[in-house]
C-alpha positions as CSV (number, residue, x, y, z in Angstrom):
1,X,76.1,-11.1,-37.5
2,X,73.6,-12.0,-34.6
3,X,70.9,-9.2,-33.0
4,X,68.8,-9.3,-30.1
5,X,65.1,-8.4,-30.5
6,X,62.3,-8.2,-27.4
7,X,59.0,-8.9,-27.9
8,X,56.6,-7.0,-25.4
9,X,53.1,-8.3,-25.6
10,X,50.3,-5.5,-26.0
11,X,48.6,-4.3,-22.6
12,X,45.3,-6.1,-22.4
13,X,41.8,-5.2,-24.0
14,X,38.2,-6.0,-23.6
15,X,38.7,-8.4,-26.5
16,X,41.4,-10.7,-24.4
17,X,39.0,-11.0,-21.9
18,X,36.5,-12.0,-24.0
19,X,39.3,-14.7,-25.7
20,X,37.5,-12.9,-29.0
21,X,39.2,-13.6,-32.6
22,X,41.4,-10.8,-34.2
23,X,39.0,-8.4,-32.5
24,X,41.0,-4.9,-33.4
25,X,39.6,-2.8,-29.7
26,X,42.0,-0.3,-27.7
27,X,42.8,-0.8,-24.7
28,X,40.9,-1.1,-21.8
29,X,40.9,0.6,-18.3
30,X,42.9,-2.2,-16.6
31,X,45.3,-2.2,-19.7
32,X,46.5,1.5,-19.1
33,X,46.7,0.6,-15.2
34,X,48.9,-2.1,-16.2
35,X,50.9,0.1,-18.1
36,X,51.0,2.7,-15.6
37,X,52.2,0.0,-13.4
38,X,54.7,-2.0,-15.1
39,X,56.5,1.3,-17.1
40,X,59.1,1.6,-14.3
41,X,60.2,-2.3,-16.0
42,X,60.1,-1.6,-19.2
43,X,61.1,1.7,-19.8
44,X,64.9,0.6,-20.9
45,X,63.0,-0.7,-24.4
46,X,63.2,3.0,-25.6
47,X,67.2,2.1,-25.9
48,X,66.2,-0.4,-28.8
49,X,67.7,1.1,-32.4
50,X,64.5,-0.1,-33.8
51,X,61.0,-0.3,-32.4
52,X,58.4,-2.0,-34.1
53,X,54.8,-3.1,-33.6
54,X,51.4,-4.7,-34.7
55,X,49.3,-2.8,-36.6
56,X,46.4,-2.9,-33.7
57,X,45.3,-0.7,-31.9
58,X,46.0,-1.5,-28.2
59,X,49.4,-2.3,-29.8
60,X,49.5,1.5,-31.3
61,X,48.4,2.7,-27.8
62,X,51.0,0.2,-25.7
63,X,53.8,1.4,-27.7
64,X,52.8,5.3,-27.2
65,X,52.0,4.8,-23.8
66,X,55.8,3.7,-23.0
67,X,57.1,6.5,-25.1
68,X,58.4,4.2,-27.8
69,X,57.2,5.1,-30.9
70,X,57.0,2.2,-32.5
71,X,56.8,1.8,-36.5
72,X,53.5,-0.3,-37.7
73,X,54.6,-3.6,-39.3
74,X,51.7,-4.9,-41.0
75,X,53.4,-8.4,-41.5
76,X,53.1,-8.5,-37.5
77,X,49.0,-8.4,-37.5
78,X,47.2,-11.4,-36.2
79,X,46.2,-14.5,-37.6
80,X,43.5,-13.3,-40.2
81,X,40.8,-15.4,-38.8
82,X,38.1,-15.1,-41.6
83,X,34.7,-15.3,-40.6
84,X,35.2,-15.9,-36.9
85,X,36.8,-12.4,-36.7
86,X,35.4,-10.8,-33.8
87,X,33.8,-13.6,-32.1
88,X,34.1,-15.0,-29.0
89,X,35.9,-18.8,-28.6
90,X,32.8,-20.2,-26.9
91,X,30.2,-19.0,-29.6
92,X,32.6,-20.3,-32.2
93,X,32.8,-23.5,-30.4
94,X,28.9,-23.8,-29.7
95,X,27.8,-22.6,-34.2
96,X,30.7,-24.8,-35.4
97,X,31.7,-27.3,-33.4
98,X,32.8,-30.1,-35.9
99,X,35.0,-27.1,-37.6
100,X,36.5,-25.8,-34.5
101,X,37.5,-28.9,-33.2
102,X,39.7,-29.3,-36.7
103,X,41.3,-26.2,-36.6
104,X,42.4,-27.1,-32.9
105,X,43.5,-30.2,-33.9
106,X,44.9,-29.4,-37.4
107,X,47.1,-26.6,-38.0
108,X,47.0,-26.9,-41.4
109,X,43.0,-26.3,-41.4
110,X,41.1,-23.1,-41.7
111,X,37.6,-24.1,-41.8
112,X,37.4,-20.1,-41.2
113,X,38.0,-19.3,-44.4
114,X,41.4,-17.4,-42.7
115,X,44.7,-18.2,-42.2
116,X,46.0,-21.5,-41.2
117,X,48.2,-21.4,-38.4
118,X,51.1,-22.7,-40.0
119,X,50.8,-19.9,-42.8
120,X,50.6,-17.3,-39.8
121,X,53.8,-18.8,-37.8
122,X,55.4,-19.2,-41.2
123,X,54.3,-15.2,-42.3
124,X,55.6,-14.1,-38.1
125,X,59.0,-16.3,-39.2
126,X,59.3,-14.2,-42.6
127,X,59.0,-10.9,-40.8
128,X,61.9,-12.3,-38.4
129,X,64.4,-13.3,-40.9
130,X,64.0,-10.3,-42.5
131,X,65.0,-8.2,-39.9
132,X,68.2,-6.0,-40.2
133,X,71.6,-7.1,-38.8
134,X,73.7,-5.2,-36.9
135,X,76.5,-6.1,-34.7
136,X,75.1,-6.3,-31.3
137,X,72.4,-4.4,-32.5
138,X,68.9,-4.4,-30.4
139,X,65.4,-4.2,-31.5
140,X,61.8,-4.1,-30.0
141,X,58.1,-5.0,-30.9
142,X,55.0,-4.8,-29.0
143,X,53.0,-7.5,-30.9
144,X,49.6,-9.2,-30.0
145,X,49.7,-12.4,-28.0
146,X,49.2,-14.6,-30.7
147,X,52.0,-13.2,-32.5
148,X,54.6,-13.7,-29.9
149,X,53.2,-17.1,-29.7
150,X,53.7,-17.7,-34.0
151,X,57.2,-16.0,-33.2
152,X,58.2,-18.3,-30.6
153,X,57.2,-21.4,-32.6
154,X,59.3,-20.3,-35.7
155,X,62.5,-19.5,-33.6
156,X,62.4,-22.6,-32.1
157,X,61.5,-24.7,-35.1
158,X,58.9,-26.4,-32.5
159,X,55.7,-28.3,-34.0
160,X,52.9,-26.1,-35.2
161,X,50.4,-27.4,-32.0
162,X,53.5,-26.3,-29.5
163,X,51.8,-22.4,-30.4
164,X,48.6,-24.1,-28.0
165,X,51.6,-24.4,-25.0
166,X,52.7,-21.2,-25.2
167,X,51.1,-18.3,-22.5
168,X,51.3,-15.1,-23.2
169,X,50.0,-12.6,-20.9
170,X,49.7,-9.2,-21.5
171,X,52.7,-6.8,-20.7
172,X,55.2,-9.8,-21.3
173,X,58.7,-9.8,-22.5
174,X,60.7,-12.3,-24.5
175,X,63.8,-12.0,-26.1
176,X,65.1,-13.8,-29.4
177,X,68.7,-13.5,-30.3
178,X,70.5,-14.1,-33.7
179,X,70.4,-13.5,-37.4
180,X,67.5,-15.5,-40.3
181,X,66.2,-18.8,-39.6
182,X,69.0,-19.0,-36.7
183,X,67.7,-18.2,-33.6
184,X,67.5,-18.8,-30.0
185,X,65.7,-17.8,-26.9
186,X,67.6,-16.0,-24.5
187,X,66.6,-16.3,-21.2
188,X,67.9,-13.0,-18.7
């Protein structure tokens, strides 16, 4: 049996602007203008048999927003970033640099004291092939960036640095199609 299932990343936040670590904030103004916006587009994801999402906030409120109710997953949170949570790239960068250069450069490091990023894509993967199958059956998330990102990398069976590659912007669709640790992107 094979299923389709979207991924819609979250509207944006202060915290995306600010390219801050697993920084939980709602959305900003801009987000719900880009949700008033683009709800024309996505408004055919309420058809999905099963809606999902990350357990953030701004993913809470993206969901609602579009009228999809989506069930919290907390197997879809972000990479638990340890002691950088809620810090900003550059002030990582400029009180660690030695250690932020190895998690770049390692995805098997954590010199955060969080989650590697292979344990994250491999913890996104789980969630996948654990989904329910249906015949033909459809289903939706609205997941953080970074979790689309893991996602992608997992279906693919891409190297762990191909996550760097990968551009997510806020309001985004994908679509994955097909049953555990056998799927494909589908490009419509």
């Amino acid at each position: 049996m094979r299923c389709r299932l979207t991924l819609l990343t979250a509207a944006r936040s202060s915290a995306l602007l600010d390219a801050r670590f697993d920084d939980d904030r709602p959305l900003d103004h801009a987000g719900w203008q880009e949700i008033h916006y683009r709800a024309p587009v996505l408004h055919g994801l309420a058809a999905a048999g099963l809606r999902y999402r990350s357990p953030t906030e701004r993913c809470r409120e993206t969901g609602h927003a579009l009228g999809l109710a989506p069930l919290a997953q907390p197997a879809l949170r972000d990479c638990d970033m340890g002691r950088w949570r809620g810090r900003t790239l550059r002030e990582v960068a400029a009180a660690e640099p030695e250690a932020f250069d190895a998690w770049l450069a390692d995805p098997r490091a954590a010199p955060h004291g969080g989650e590697t990023l292979t344990g994250f894509i491999t913890r996104i993967g789980g969630w996948l092939d654990t989904r329910p199958l249906e015949e033909d059956g459809w289903m939706m998330a609205v997941a953080e960036p970074a979790v689309v990102r893991a996602a992608l990398c997992y279906a693919l069976r891409v190297p762990p640095d191909t996550y760097w590659r990968i551009d997510a912007h806020a309001l985004a669709t994908v679509t994955l199609t097909g049953s555990p640790r056998n799927w494909c992107l589908s490009c419509d």
